[in-house]
PDB file as gemmi writes it, atoms N, CA and C in Angstrom:
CRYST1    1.000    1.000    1.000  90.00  90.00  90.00 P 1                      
ATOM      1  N   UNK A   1      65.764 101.110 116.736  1.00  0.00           N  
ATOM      2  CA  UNK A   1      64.719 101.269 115.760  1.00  0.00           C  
ATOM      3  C   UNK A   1      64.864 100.192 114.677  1.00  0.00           C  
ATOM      4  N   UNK A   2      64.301  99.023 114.908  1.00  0.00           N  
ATOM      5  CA  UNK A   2      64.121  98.269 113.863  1.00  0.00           C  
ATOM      6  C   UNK A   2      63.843  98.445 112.071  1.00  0.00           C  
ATOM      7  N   UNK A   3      64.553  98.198 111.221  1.00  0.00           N  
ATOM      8  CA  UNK A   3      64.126  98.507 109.444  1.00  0.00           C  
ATOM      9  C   UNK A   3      63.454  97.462 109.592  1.00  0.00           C  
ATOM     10  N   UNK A   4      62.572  97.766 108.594  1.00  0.00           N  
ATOM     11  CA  UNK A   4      61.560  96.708 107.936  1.00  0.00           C  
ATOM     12  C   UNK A   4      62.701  96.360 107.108  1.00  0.00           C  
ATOM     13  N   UNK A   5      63.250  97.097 106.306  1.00  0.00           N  
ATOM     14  CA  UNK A   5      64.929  96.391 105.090  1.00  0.00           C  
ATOM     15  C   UNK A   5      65.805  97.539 105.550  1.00  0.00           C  
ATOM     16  N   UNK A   6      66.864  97.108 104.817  1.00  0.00           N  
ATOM     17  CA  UNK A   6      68.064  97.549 105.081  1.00  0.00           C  
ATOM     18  C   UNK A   6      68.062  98.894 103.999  1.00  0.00           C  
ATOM     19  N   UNK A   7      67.199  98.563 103.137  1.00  0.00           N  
ATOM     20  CA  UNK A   7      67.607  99.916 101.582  1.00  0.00           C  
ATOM     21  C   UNK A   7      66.708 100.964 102.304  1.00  0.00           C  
ATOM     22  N   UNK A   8      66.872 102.211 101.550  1.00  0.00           N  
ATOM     23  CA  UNK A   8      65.888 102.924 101.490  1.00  0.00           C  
ATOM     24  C   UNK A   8      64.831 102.955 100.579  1.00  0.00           C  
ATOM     25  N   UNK A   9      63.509 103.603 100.740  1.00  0.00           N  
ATOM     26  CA  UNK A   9      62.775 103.711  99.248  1.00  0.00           C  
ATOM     27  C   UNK A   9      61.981 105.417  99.054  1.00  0.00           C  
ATOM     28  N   UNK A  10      62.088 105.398  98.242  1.00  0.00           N  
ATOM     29  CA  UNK A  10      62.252 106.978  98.083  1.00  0.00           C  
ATOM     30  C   UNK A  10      62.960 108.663  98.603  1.00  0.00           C  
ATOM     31  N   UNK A  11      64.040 107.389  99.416  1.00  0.00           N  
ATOM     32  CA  UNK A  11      65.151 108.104  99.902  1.00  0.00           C  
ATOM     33  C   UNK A  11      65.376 108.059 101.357  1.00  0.00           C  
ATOM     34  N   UNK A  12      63.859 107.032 102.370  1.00  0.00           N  
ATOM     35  CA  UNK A  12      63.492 106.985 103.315  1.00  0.00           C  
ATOM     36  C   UNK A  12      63.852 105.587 103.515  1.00  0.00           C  
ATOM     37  N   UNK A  13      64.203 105.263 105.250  1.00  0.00           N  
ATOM     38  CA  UNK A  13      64.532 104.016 105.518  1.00  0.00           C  
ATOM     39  C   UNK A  13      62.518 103.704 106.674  1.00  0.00           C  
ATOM     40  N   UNK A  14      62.527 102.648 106.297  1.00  0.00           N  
ATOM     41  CA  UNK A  14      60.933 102.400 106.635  1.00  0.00           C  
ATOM     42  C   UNK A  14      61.502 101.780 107.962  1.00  0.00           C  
ATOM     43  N   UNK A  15      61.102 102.014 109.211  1.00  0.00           N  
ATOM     44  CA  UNK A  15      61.137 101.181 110.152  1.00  0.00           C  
ATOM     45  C   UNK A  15      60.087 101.179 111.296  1.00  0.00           C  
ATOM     46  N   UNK A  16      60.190 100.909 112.775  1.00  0.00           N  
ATOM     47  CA  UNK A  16      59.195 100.899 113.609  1.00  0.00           C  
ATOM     48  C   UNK A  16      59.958 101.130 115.059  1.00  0.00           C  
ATOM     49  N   UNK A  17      59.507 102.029 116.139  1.00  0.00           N  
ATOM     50  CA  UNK A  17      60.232 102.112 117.198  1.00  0.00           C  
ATOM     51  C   UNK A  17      59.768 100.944 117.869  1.00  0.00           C  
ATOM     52  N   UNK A  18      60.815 100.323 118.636  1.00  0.00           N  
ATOM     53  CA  UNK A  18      60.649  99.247 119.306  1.00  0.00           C  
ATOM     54  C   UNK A  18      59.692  99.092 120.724  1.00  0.00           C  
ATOM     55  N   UNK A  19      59.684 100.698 120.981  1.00  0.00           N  
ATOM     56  CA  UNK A  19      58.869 101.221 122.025  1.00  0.00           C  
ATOM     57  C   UNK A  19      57.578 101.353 121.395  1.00  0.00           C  
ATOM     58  N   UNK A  20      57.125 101.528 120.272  1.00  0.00           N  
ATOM     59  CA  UNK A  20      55.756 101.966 120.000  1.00  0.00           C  
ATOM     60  C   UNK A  20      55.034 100.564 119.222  1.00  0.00           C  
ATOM     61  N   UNK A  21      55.718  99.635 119.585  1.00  0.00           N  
ATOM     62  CA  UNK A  21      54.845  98.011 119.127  1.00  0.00           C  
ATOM     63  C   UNK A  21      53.477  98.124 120.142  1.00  0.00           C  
ATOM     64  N   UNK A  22      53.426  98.959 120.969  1.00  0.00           N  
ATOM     65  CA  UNK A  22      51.724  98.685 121.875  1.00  0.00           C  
ATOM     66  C   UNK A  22      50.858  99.303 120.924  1.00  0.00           C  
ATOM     67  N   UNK A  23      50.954  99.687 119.640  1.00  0.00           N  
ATOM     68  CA  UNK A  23      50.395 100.127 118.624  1.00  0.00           C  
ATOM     69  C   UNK A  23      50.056  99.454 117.667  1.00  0.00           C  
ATOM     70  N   UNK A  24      49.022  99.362 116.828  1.00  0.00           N  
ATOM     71  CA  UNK A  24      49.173  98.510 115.651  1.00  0.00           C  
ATOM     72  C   UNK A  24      50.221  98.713 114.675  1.00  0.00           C  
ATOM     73  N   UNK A  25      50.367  97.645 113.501  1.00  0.00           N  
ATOM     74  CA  UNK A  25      51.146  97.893 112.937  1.00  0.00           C  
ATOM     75  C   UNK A  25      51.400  99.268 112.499  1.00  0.00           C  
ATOM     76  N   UNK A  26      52.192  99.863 111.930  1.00  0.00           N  
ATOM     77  CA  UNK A  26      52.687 101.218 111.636  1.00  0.00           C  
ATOM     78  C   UNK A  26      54.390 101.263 111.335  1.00  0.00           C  
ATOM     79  N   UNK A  27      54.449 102.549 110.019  1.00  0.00           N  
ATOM     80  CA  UNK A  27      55.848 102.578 109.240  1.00  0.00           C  
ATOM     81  C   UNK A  27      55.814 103.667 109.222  1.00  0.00           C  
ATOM     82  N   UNK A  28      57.000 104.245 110.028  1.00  0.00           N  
ATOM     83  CA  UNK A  28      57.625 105.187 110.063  1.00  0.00           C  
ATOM     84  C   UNK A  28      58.873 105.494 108.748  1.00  0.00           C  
ATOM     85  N   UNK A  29      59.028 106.539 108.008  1.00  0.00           N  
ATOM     86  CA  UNK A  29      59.819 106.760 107.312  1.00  0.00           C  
ATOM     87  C   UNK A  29      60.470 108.064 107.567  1.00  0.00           C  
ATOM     88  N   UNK A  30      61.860 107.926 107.663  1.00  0.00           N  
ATOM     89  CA  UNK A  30      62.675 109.072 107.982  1.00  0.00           C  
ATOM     90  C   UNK A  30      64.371 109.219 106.956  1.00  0.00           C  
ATOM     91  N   UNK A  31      64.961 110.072 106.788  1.00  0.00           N  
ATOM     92  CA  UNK A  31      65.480 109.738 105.971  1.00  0.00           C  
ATOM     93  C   UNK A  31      67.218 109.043 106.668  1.00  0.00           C  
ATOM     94  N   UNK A  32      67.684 110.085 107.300  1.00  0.00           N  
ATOM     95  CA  UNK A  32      68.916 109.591 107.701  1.00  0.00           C  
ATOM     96  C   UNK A  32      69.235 109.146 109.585  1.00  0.00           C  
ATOM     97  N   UNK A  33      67.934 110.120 110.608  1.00  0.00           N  
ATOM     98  CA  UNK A  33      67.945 110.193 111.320  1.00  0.00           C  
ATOM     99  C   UNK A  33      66.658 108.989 112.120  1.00  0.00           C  
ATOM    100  N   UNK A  34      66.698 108.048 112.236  1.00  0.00           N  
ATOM    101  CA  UNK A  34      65.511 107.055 112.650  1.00  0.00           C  
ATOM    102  C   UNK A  34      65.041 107.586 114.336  1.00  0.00           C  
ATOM    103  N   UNK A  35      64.327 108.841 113.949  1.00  0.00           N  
ATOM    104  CA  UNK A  35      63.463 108.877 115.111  1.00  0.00           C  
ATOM    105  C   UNK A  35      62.438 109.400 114.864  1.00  0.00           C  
ATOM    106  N   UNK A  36      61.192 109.803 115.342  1.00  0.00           N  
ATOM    107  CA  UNK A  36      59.514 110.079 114.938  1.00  0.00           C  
ATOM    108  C   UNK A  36      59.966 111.292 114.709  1.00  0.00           C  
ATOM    109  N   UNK A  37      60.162 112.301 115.028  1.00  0.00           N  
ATOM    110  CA  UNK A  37      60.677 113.997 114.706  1.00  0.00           C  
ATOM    111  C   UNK A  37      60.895 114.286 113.403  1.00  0.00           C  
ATOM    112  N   UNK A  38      60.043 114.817 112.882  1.00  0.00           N  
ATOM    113  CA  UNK A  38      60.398 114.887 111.258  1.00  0.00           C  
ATOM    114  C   UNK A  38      59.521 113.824 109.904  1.00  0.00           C  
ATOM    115  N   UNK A  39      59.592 112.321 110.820  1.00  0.00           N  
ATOM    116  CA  UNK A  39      59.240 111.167 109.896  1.00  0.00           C  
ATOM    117  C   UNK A  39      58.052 111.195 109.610  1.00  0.00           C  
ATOM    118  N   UNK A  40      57.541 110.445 108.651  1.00  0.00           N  
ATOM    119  CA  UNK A  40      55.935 110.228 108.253  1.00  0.00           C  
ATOM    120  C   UNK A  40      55.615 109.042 108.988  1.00  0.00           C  
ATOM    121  N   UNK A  41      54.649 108.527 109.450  1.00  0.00           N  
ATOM    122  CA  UNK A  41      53.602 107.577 109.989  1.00  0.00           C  
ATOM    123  C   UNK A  41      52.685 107.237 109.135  1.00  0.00           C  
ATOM    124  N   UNK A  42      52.993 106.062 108.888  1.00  0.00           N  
ATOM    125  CA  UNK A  42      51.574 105.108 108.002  1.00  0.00           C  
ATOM    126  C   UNK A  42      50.863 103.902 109.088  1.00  0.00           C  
ATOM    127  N   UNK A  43      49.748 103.841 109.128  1.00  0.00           N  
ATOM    128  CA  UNK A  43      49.502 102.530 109.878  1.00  0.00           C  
ATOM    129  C   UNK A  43      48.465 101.354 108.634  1.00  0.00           C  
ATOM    130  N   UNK A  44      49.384 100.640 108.931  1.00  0.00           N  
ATOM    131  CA  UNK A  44      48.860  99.534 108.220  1.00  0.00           C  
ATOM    132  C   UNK A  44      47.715  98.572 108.169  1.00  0.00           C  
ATOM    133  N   UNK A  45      47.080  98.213 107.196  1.00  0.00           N  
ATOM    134  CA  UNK A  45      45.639  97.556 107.185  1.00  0.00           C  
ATOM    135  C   UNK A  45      46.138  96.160 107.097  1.00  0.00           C  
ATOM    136  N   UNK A  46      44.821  95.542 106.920  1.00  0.00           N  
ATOM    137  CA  UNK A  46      45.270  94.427 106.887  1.00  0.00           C  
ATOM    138  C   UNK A  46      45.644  93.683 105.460  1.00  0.00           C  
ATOM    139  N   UNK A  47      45.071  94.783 104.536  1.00  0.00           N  
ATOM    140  CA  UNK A  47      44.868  94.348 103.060  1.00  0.00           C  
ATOM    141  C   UNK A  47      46.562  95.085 102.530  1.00  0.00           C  
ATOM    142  N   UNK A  48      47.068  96.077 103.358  1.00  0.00           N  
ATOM    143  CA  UNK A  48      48.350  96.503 102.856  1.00  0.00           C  
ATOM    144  C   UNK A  48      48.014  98.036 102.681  1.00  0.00           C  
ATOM    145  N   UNK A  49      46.823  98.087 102.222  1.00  0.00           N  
ATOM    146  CA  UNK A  49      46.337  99.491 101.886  1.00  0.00           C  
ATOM    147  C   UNK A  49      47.233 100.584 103.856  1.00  0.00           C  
ATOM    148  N   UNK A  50      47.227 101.893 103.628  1.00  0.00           N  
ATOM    149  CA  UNK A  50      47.651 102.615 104.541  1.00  0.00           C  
ATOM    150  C   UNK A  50      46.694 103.582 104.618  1.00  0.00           C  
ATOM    151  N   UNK A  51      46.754 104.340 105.942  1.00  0.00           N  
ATOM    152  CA  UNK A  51      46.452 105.457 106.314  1.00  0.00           C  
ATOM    153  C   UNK A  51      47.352 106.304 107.001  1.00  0.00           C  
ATOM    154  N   UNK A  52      47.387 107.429 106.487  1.00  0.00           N  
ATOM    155  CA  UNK A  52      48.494 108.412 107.028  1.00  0.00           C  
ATOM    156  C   UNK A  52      48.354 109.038 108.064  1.00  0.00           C  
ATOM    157  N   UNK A  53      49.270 108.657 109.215  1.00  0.00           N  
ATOM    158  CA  UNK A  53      48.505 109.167 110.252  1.00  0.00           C  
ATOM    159  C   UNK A  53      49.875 110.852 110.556  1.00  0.00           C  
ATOM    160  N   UNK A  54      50.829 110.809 109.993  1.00  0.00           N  
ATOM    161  CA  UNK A  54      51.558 111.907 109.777  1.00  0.00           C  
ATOM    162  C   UNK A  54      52.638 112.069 108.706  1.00  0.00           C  
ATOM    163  N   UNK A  55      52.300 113.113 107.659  1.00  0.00           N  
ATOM    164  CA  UNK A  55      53.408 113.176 106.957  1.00  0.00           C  
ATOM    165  C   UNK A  55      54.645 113.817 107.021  1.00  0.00           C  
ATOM    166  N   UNK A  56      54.965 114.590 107.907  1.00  0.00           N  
ATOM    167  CA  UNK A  56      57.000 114.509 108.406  1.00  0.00           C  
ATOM    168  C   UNK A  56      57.459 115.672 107.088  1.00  0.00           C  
ATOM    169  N   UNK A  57      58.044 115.481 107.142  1.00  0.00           N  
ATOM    170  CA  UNK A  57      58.514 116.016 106.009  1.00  0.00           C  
ATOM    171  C   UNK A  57      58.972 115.485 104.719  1.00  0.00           C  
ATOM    172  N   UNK A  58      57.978 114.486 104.230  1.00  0.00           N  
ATOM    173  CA  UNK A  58      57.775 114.009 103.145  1.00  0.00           C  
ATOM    174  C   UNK A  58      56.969 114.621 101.816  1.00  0.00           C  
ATOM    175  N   UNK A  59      57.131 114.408 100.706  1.00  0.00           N  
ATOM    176  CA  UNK A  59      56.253 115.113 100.038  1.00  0.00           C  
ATOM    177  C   UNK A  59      55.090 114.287  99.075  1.00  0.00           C  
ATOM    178  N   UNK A  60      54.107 114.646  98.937  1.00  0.00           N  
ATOM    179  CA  UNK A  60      53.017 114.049  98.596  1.00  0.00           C  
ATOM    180  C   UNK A  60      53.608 112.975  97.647  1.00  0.00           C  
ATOM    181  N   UNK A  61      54.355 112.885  96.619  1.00  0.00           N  
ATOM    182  CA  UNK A  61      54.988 112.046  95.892  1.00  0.00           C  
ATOM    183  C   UNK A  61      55.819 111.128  96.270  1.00  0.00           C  
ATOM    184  N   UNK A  62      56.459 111.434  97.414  1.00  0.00           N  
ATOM    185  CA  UNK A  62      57.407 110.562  98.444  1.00  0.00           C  
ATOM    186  C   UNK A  62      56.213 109.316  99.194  1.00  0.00           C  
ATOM    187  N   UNK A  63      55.364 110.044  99.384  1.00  0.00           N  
ATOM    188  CA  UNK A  63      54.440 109.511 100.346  1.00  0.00           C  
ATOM    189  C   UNK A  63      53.910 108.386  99.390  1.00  0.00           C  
ATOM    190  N   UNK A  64      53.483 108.753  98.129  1.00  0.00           N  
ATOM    191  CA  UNK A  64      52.334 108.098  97.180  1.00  0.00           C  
ATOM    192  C   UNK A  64      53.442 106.975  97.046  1.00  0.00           C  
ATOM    193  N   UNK A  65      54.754 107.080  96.737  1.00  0.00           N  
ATOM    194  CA  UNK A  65      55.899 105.910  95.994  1.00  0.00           C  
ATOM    195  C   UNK A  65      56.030 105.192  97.200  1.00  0.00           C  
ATOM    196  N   UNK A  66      55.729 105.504  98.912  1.00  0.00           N  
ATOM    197  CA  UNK A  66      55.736 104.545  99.828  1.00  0.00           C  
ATOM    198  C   UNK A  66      54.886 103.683 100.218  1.00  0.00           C  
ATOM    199  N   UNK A  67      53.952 104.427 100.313  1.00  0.00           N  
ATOM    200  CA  UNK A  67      52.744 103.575 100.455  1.00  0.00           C  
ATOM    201  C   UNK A  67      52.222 102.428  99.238  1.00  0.00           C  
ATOM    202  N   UNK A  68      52.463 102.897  98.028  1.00  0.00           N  
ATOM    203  CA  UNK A  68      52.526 101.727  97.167  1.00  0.00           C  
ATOM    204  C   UNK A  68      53.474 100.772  97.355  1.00  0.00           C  
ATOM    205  N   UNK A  69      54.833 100.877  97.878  1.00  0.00           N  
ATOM    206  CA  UNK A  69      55.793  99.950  98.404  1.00  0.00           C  
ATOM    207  C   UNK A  69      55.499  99.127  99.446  1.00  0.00           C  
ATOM    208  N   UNK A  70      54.413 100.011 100.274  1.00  0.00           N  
ATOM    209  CA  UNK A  70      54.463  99.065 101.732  1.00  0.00           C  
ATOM    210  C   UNK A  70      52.988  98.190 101.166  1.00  0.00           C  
ATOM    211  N   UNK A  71      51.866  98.284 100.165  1.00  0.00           N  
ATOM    212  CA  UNK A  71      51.273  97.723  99.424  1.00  0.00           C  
ATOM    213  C   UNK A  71      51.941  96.461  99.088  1.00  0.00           C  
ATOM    214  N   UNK A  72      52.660  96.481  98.514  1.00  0.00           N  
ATOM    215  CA  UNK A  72      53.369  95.347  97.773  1.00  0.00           C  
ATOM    216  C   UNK A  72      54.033  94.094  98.633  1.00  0.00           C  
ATOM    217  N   UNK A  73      54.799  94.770  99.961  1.00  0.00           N  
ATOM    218  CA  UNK A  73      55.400  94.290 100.723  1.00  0.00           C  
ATOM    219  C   UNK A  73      54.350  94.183 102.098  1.00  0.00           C  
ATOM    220  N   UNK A  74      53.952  94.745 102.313  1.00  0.00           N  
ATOM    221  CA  UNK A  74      53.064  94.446 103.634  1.00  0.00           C  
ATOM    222  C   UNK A  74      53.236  93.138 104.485  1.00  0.00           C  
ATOM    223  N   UNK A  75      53.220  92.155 103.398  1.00  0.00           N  
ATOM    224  CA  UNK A  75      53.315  91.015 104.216  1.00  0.00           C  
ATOM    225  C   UNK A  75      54.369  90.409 105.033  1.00  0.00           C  
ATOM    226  N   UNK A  76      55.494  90.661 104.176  1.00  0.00           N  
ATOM    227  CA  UNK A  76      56.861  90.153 104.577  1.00  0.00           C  
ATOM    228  C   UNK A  76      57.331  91.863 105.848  1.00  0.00           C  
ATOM    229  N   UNK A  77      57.108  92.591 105.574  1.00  0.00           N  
ATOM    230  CA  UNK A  77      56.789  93.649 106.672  1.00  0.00           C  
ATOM    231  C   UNK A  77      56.064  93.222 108.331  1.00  0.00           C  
ATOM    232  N   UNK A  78      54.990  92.486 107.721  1.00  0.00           N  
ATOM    233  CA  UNK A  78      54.554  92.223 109.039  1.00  0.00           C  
ATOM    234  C   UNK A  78      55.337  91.119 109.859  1.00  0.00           C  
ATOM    235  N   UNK A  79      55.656  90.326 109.011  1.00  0.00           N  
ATOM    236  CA  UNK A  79      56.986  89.181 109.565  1.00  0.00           C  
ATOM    237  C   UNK A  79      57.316  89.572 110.756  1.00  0.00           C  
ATOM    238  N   UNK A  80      58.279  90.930 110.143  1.00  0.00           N  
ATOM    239  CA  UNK A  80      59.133  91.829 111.053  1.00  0.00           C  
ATOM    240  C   UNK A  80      58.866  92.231 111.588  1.00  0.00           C  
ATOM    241  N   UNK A  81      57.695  93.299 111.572  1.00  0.00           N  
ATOM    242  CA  UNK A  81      56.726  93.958 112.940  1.00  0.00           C  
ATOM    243  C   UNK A  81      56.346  92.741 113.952  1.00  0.00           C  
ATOM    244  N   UNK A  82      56.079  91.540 113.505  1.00  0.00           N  
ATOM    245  CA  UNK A  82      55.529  90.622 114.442  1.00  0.00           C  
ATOM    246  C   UNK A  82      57.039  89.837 115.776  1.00  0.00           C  
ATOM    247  N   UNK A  83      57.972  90.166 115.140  1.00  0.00           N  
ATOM    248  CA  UNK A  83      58.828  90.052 116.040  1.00  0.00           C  
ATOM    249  C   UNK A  83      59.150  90.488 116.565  1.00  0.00           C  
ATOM    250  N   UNK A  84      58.371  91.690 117.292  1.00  0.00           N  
ATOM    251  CA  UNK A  84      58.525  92.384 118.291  1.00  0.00           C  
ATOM    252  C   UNK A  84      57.113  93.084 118.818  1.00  0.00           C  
ATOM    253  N   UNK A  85      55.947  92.208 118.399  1.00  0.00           N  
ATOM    254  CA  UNK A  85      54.872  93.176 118.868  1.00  0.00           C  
ATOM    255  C   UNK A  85      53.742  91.849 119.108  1.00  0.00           C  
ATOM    256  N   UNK A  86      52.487  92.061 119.635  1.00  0.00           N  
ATOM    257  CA  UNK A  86      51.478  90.965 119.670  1.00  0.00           C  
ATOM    258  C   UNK A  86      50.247  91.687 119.175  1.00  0.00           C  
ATOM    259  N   UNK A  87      50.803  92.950 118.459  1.00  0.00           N  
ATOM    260  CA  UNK A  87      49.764  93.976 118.123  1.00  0.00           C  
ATOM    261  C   UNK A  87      49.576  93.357 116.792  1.00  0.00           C  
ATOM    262  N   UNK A  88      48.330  93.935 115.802  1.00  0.00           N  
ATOM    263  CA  UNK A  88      47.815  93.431 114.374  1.00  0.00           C  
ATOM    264  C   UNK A  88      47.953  94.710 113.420  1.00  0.00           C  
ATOM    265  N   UNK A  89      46.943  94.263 112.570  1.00  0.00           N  
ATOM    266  CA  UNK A  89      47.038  95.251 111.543  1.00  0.00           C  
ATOM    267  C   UNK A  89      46.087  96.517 112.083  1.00  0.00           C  
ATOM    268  N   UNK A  90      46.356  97.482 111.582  1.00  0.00           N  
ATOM    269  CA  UNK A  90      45.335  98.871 112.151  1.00  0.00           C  
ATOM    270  C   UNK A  90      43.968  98.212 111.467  1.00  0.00           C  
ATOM    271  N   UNK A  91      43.188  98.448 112.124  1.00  0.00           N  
ATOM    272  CA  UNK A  91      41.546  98.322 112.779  1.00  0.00           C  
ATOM    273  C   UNK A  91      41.416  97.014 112.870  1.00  0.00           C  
ATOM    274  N   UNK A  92      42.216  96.209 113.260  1.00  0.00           N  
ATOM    275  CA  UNK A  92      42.063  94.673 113.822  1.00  0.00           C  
ATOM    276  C   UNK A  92      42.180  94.774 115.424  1.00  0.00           C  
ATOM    277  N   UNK A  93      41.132  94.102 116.281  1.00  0.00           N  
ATOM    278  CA  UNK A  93      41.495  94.372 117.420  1.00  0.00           C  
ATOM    279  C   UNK A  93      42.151  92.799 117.990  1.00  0.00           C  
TER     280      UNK A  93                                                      
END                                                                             
């Protein structure tokens, strides 16, 4: 399971299964255990903005402090998603 970084942010490590790159971009956040069971799902636009496609057991405030993070970072995020996928941003075909 690839990190987008090495830290956590809001207590969650952001990453992407290496198996689910046939997907558009998308950030999984989980806290200690990096697998979809539990984690939230964001899929990413192209502007940075997100859509939640599951929140895990995150809480609305967890969620709001990530998605403004992956806002900020999106780009240097996609870097990383792009080294392992030929997929784009969610609703880019």
């Amino acid at each position: 399971m690839p990190k987008y970084f090495q830290f956590m942010v809001a207590g969650y490590y952001l990453y992407f299964s290496s198996f689910g790159v046939i997907e558009c971009m998308h950030v999984h956040a989980s806290d200690t255990k990096l697998t979809e069971s539990g984690s939230a799902k964001f899929f990413v636009k192209a502007n940075g903005d997100t859509t939640l496609e599951r929140q895990g057991r995150l809480t609305a405030k967890e969620i709001s402090i990530i998605q403004k993070f992956i806002k900020k970072n999106y780009r240097e995020m996609y870097l990383k998603w792009k080294e392992y996928s030929t997929e784009d941003f969610y609703g880019r075909s």
